[in-house]
N, C-alpha and C positions, 0 to 999 in steps of 0.2 A: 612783758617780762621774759619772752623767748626771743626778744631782738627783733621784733616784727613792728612796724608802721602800722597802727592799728587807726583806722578812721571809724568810728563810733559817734553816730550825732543823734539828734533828735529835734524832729516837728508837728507838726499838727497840721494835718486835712481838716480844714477849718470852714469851708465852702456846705454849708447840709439844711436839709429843710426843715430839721427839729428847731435849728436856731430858728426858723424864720416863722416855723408854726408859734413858736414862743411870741414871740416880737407881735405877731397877728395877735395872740388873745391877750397878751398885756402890756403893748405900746413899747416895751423896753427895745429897741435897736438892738438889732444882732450884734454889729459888732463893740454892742456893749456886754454883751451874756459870753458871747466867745471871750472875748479880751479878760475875762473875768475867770470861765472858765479853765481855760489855759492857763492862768494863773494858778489858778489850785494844783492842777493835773502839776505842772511844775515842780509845786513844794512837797505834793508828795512822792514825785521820784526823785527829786532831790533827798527828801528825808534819808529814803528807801538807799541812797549810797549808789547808785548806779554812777557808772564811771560815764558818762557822756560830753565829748566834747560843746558844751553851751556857747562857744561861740559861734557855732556854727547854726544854730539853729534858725529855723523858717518853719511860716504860715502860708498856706495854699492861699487865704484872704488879705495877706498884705499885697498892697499895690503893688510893692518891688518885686515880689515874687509873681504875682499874675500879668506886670508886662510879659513877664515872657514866655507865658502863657499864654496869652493874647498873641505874641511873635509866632512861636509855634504854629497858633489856628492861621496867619495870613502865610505861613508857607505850607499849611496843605492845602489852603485857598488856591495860590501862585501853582501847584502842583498839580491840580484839580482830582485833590480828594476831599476836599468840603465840597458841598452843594447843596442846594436845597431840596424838597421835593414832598409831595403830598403823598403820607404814610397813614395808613391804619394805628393808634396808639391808642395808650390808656390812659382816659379823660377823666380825672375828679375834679369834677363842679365845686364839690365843698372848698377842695385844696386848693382850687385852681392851676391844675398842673398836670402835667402829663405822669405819668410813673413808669416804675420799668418791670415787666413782666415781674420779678422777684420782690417789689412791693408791693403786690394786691395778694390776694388771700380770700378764697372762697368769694369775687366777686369787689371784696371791700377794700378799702386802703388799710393798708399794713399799719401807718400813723394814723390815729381817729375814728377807722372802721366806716370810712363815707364808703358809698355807692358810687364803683365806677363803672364807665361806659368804653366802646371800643368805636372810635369813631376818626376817621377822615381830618389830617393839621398838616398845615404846610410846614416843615421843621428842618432843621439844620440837620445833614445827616453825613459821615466820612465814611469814605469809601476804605474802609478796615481787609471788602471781599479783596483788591488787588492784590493786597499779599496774602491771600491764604495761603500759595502752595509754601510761601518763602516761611510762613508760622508754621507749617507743617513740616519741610525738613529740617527744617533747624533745632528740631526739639531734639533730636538725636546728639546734637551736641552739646545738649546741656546733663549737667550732675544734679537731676531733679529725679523725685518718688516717680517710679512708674505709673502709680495711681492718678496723679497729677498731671503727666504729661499724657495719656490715656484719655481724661476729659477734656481736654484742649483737642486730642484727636478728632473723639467724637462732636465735642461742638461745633468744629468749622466744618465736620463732616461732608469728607470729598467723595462722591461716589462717579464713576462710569456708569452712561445711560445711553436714552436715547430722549429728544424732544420731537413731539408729533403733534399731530394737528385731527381733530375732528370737527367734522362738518355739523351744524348744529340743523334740524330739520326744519323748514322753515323761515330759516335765519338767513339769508344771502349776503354774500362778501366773505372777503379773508377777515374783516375787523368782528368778524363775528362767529369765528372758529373756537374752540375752546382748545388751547394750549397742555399737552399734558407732558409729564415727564416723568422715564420710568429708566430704573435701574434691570428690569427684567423683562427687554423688548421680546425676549422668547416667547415669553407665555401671552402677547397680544392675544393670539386666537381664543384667551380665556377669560379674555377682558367680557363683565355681562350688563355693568351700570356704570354711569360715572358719576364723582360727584365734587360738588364744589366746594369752597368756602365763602361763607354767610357776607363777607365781604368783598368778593368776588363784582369783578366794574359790571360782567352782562346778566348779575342778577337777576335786578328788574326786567330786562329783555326776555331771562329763561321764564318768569315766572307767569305763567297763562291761567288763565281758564278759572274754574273754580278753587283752583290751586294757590291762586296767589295771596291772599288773605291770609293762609296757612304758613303760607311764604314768612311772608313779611312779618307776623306773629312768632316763627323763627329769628328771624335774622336780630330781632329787638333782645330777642333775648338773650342769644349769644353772644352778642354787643357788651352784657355785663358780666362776663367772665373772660377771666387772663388766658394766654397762652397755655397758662402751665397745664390750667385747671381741663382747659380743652382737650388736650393731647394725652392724659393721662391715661396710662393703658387698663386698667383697671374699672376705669368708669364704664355705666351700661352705656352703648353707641345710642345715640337718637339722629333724627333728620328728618327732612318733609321731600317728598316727590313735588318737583318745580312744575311737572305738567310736560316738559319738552323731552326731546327724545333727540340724541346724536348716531350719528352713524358710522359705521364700525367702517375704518377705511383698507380693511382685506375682506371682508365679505359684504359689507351692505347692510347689517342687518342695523335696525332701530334701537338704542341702548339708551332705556330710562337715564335722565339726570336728575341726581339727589343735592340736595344741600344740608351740609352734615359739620357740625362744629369739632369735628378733630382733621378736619383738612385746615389750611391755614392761609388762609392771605398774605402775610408775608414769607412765606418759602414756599419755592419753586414757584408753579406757573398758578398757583391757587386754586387748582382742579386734578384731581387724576383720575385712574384708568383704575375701576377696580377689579380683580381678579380673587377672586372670593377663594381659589381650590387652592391657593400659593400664597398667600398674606393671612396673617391670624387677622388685622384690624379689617380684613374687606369680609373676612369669614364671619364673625361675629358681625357685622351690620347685616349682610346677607341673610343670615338665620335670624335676625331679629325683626327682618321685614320680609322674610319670605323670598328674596331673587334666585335667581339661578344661579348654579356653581356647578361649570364647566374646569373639569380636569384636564389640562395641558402638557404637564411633564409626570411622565408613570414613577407610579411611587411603588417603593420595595412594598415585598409581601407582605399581608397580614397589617397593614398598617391601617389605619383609622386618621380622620381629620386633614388638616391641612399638612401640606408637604412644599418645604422651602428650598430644598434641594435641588438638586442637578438630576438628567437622564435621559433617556428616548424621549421622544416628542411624539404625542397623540393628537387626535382629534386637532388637527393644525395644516386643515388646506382649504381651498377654496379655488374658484379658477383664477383667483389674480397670483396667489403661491403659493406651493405643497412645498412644508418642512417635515411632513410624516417620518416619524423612523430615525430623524438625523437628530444628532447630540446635539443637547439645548442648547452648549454654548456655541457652536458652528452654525445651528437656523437663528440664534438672534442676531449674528451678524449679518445672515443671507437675510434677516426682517430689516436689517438697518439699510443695506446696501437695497430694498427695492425701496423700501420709505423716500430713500434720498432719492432714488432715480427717478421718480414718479410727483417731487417736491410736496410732500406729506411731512417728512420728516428728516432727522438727521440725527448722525452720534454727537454725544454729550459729554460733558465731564459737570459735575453739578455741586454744589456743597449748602449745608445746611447752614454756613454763616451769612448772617446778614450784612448788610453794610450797619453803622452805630448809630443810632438816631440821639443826636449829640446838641438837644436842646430843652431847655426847663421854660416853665410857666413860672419864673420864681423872681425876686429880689434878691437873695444874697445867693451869688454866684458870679462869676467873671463875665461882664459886658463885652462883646460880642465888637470886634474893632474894623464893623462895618458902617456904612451908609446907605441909604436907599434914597436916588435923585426922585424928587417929587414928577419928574416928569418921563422917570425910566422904572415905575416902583417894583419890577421886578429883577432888578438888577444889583447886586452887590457891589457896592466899591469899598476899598480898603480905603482908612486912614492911612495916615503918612506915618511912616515909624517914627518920626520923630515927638507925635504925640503921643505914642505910649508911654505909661499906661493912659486908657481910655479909664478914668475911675468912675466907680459908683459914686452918682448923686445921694447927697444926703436926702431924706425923706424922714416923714413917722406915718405914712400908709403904705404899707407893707401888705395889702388885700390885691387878690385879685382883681382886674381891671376891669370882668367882664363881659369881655369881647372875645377873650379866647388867649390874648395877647397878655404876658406876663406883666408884675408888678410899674414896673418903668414908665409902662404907658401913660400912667399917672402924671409923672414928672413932666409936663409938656413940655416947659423951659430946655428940658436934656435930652428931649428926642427932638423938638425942632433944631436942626443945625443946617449946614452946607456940604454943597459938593463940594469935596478938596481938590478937583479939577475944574469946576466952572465957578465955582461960589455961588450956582443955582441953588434954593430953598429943598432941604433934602429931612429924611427920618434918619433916626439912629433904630439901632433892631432892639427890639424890645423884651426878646427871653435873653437866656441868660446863660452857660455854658453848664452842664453838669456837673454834679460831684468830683465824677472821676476824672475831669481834666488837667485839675492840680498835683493829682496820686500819680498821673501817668509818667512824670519826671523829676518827681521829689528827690533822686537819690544823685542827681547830677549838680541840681544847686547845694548839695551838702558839698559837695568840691569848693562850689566856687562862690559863697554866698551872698558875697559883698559887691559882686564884680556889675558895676552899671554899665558895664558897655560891650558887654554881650553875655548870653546863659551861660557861658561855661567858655575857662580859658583852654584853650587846646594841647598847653603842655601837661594841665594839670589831668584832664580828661588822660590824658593816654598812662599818667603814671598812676590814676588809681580805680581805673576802669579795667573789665569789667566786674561787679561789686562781686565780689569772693562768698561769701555769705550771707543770705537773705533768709532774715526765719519767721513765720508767717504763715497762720492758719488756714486748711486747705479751702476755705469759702472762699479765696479771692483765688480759687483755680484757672476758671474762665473768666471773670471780668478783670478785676485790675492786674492780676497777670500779664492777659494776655493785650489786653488795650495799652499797657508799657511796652510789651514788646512789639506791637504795631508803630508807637511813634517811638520809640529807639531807633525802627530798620527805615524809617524817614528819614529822621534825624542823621541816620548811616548815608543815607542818598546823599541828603546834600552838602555833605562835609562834616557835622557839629561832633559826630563821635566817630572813634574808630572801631568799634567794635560790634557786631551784627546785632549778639545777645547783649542785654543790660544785667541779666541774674546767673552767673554760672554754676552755683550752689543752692539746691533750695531745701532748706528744712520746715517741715510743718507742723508744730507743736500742738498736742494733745489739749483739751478740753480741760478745764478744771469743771468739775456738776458741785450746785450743793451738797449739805450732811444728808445723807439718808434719810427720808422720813420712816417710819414704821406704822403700820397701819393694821389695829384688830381686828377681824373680822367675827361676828359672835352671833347665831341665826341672820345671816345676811342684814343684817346693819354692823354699821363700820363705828368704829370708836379709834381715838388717837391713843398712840403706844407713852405712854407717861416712862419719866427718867431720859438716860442716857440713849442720843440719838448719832453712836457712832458705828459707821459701817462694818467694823473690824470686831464688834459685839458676838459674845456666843449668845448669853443672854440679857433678855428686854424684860422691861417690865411691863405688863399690861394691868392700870392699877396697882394692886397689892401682888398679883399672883407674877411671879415667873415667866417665864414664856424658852423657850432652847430651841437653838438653833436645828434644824433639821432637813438637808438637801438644801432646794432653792429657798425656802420659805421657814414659820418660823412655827410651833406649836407650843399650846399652855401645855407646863408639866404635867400639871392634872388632869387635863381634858384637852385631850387630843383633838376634837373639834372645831376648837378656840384654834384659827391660823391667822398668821399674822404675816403682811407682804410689806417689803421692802424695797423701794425707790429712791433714785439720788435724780433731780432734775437740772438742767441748767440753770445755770444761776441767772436770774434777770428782778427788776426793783419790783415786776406783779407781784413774783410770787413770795418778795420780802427774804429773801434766802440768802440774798448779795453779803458779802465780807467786805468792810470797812476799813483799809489796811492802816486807819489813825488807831482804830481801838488795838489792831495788833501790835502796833509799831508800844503803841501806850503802855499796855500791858507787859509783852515781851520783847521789846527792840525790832530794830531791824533787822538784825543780824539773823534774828531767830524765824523772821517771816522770810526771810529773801533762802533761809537755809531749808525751811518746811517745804517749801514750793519745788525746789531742785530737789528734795528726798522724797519726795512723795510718790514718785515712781518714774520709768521712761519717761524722756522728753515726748518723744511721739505718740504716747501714750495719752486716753481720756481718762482722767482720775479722781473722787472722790472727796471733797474736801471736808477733813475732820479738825477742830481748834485743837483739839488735844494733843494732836501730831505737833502742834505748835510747841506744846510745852516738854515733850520729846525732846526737841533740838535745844531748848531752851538750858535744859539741865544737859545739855552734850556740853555747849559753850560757856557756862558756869563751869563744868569738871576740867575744861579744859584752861579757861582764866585762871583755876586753882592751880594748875602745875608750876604758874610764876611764883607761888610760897617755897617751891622748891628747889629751886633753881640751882644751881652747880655750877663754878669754872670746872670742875673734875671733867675727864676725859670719860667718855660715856662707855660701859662694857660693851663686848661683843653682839650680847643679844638684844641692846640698845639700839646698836647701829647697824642690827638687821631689820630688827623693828621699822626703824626711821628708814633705811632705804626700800626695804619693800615697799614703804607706803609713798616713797617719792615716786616711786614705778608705775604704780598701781593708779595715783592720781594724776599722775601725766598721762596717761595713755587714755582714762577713762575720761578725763575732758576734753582731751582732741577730738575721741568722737561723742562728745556733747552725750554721754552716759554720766550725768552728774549727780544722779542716787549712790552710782556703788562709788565712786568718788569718794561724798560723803562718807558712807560706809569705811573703806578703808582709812578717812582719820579718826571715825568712830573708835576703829580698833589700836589705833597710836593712841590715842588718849587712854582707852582704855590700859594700855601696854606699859603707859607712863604713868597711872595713878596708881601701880602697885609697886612702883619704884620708890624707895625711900625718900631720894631724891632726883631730880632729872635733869641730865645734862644743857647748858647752854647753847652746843653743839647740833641734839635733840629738838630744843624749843624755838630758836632760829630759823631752820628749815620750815620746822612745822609753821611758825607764822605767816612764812611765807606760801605756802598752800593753802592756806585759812583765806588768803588776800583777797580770790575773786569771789569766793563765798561766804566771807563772813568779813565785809573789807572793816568795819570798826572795831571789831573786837583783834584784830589782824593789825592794828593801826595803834592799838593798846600794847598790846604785847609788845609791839617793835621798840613800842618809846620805855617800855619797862626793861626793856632787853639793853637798853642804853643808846637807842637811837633817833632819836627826837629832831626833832627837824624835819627831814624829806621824806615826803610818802615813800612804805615799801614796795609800790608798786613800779618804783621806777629800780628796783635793784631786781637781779637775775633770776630767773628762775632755777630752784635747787635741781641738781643733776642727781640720778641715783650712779652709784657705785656696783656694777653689776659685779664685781666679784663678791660682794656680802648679800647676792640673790642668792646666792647657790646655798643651798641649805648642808651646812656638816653633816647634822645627824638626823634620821628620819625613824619614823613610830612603826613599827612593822607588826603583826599577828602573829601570836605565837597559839598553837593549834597542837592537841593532845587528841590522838586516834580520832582527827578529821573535825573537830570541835574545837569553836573558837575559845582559850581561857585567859589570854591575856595579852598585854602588849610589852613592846621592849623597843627603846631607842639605842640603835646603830647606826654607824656611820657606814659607808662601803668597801673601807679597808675590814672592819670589824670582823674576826674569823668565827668559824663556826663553833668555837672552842667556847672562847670569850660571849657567844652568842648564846649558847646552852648555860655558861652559866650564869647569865641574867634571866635566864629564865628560870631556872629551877629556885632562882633566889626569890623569885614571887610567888605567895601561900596558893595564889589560886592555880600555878602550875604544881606546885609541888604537891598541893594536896591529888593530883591523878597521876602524878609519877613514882613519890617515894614507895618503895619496894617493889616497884613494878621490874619487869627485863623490859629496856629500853631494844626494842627491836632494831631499828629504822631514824635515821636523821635526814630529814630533807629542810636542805637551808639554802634559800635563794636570796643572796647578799641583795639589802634595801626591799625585800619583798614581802618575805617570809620565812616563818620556823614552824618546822612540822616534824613532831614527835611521834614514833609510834613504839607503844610499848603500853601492851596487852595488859589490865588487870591483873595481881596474882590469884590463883586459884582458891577458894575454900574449903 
């Protein structure tokens, strides 16, 4: 409606393991429950009036869409950032399938609550680390939340270090050093243990003596908790003494090795250096098993505890070399420079991104557009592009296979095939590509949907690339964020787009929680709060009796005792709290659910969902439908068409920046402005439909064909322009003030003299009652600000 080329589509990430958990317990085929569901999702944004172009629309599970999916995987193959390699993951037996650190949960799968294990899979994994530094500066040029680009920082997490080597005692050879890596080679002289992670390759090598039984009684158990749960800084430290002992490679001295579940196997070298006086996490294991904690860098006065700072360097020589005295940062260079010279060690640059381990134990998800020659089986061959897509075999065993190896395996007929280069008896690969490999370039086939004969045409790529606005909750900060912009800046390599970034704009909308519960409390048992359960409540009822709102919580009238707390959760189908948008649409349209959601507060905002807010908008959009009884050719007055252009102001500017409560609000107050009018200009109501458009497009879409315009939606006619000469307000409401006490008001214009201005005041009782008979001393009048009278009571 501003004359802009708006691209607006909509699809469906349709690739997920609910479908396929489904299909496991009741035989139904996935893409019978997706095709299904997708259909519903459909009819209720359709209901719901959303403007989306439907022709464009795409399934990450349709064939047409995952060839080139499947294209993409053989050119980071061609590129060699696919590869395989044998990773530590998280293994559910029950699921059969690996998971990703953010679907397990105390141990259990996020889906079903099975028991999983952390165990050794040869898996498909892309190498994401090559571009870190390139996903690192390029965040600078994007128009995204600082908050957002901030955990992108810290996940690929790049720090300066140093990599070293310790000698293991007993252990002979380099293949038998343990690798460690530190961002603060200063404080080496303070290193007092090391320790490893539970999956660590020289484990079993460290673990000696009576020790290893204890060992190994570890390592099982850490096995069944996630990453997350490991590294959590909060949790008490544990670990077991392996028995072996490393050697400190500046002084010699013997340094216990520990095995301790918040080091990690997959990042860095899966062992470090701890330094107990400078790290809180070496400090608290330290104190909790008793080691030594040698101080390094002198910490200010008076201080206590660990100290993470910079300063003189103590207790830091030995005869291989004295950094005594010299500034931490200047001896951990002179620690780096003998490391290296001495081949111990060397400077670092390190980050805490992984490469993406970019494969499922699953059935529904995109087959994988390789071969394995029977007589080369570790070797990957690409099919021939001209058979993409590689489709899923139909099946109805959808169970894990077993062996480790996803659903397919099954299918013998569709993994026996041939080399495309010899016609040698060969396997096809048998997991399956993850979720996020269809999310990672969904907004590029919205360009070009139809196009079979390549992802995306190149002229249309450069006129509506890069996508202008992306709005989108900030959970997908670090993965499908940042895994789009990984295969964009590939995609950028080898021709397919022009443009580095794929999202220039990012908005991350707010949280809707369910209603409020309420909850008595009465001698510490809990009782549920009966009646009305909306957040915006002074008073609840508990029972018969009352209850008032009071600070954060809620007390009985009568007895103060009686508290009652107040909660809004998110909404999910446990806890039965979810909103049904057929009952609302049923009840009060759509107009009225798609208007509640936008007034319910900032878009950025987490907000509270009350039905009653519903029926708020519902009688706005009634009050305002009523103004077509009134309608007018008359020429609408002046303070009509200040009304109506304010509100054109007001609502252009607060939807540009996606502020669509006070939006709202300001046609609140036209409506309101027009239901005390007798009757209300055509003029008036015109405009206003057309602001109604993107927030209430039916009832928008009524008015137009009442207004006499039937035929063509009015979303293809212009957006109303305000008239900034009828912003300027004529006259304004000023204070009028008798010996420094507010009594009343008076409207002036700015020509309006001070003459004219005393005598609209004296004409109102509540001035004139502290004036008449008084000696008017003093007139202080500031044209459009104020009127200030001084004139002293008379005497008695």
């Amino acid at each position: 409606m501003t004359g802009h080329n708006v691209l607006h589509p909509m699809g469906w990430d349709a690739f997920g393991l609910p479908a396929e958990q489904y299909a496991i317990e009741t035989g139904t085929h996935p893409a019978v429950t997706t095709k299904s569901n997708v259909g519903r999702f459909r009819e209720q944004l359709q209901s719901l009036g959303f403007s989306y172009d439907w022709d464009r629309e795409v399934a990450t599970c349709d064939s047409t869409y995952y060839k080139w999916t499947q294209w993409i995987f053989l050119r980071l193959l061609e590129k060699d950032l696919a590869y395989q390699a044998e990773v530590p993951v998280n293994w559910c037996p029950a699921l059969g399938t690996v998971l990703a650190n953010e679907e397990v949960i105390d141990g259990l799968s996020e889906r079903g609550n099975h028991p999983v294990i952390r165990k050794p899979m040869k898996q498909w994994m892309l190498k994401i680390t090559e571009y870190a530094d390139r996903l690192l500066e390029d965040l600078d040029e994007l128009d995204w939340p600082d908050s957002i680009k901030e955990m992108q920082r810290n996940w690929i997490g790049k720090s300066e270090g140093a990599q070293l080597a310790f000698s293991v005692d007993g252990l002979g050879g380099d293949a038998q050093k343990l690798e460690v890596y530190t961002t603060r080679p200063d404080t080496l002289f303070g290193a007092t243990y090391l320790v490893v992670a539970p999956e660590h390759p020289l484990i079993d090598a460290l673990s000696v003596g009576d020790q290893k039984a204890a060992v190994d009684e570890y390592v099982l158990a850490a096995s069944r908790k996630s990453d997350l749960e490991r590294t959590e800084l909060s949790k008490e430290k544990t670990g077991v003494f392996t028995g072996s002992y490393a050697v400190h490679p500046l002084t010699g001295e013997k340094l216990p090795i520990w095995v301790a579940d918040y080091v990690l196997g997959s990042y860095g070298t899966g062992s470090i250096m701890a330094v107990p006086a400078h790290d809180e996490r070496d400090y608290e294991f330290a104190q909790a098993f008793d080691l030594p904690i040698v101080e390094v860098v002198g910490k200010p006065k008076n201080m206590e505890g660990v100290y993470s700072g910079g300063g003189k360097m103590i207790n830091s020589k030995s005869d291989a070399i004295d950094v005594d005295g010299m500034d931490n940062v200047e001896a951990g260079l002179k620690i780096i420079e003998y490391l290296d010279k001495n081949g111990i060690g060397y400077k670092k640059t390190n980050y805490k991104l992984r490469d993406w381990l970019f494969a499922r134990q699953r059935y529904w998800g995109e087959p994988f557009p390789v071969v394995f020659p029977e007589d080369e089986p570790n070797k990957a061959v690409p099919i021939p592009e001209s058979e993409l897509p590689l489709v899923l075999p139909e099946t109805d065993n959808f169970k894990p296979s077993g062996s480790g190896e996803g659903p397919l395996a099954n299918v013998e007929d569709w993994v026996k095939t041939v080399d495309p280069r010899t016609g040698k008896p060969a396997r096809r690969e048998t997991n399956t590509m993850p979720q996020w490999a269809g999310s990672c370039w969904y907004y590029l086939r919205f360009i070009d949907p139809s196009n079979e004969n390549a992802l995306i045409d190149g002229s249309l790529e450069k006129y509506w690339l890069p996508v202008d606005l992306y709005v989108g909750g900030a959970e997908h900060a670090v993965l499908h964020l940042l895994y789009a912009r990984f295969w964009h800046k590939v995609l950028y390599d080898i021709g397919v787009v022009s443009t580095k970034e794929p999202f220039q704009r990012l908005v991350s909308q707010g949280m809707i929680l369910g209603e409020v519960e309420y909850t008595a409390h009465v001698d510490d048992s809990g009782a549920f709060v009966e009646g009305n359960k909306t957040s915006g409540l002074q008073t609840v009822k508990v029972g018969a009796e009352a209850v008032t709102k009071k600070g954060d919580g809620f007390v009985l009238t009568e007895n103060p005792k009686v508290k009652v707390s107040a909660r809004a959760h998110k909404m999910s189908k446990s806890r039965g709290n979810v909103v049904n948008p057929d009952d609302i649409v049923s009840s009060y349209g759509a107009d009225s659910l798609r208007l509640y959601e936008m007034f319910m507060g900032p878009l950025r905002e987490t907000k509270v969902w009350q039905t009653k807010g519903v029926e708020g908008c519902f009688r706005f959009l009634a009050r305002t439908y009523r103004l077509l009884d009134k309608i007018t050719d008359e020429k609408p007055d002046e303070e009509g068409l200040r009304a109506l252009h304010k509100c054109i102001a007001k609502v252009t500017e607060e939807t540009e920046a996606m502020r669509f409560n006070t939006a709202i609000s300001a046609m609140m107050e036209l409506t309101n402005a027009c239901t005390k009018m007798d009757s209300v200009s055509r003029e008036i109501l015109e405009p206003f439909a057309l602001m109604l458009s993107p927030y209430a497009p039916h009832l928008s879409e009524e008015m137009w064909e009442r207004l006499g315009y039937a035929g063509e939606s009015n979303s293809k006619t212009s957006w109303p322009t305000a008239d900034e000469s009828l912003l300027v307000e004529d006259t304004v409401d000023i204070g009028v003030q008798v010996n420094g006490k507010m009594r009343g008001t008076i409207s002036v214009t700015m020509e309006t003299s001070q003459d004219d201005a005393m005598a609209a005041a004296l004409d109102q009782e509540s001035v004139k009652k502290f004036t008449e008979g008084a000696d008017i001393k003093k007139i202080i009048y500031v044209p459009g600000k104020i009127l200030n009278i001084v004139a002293p009571p008379p005497k008695k």
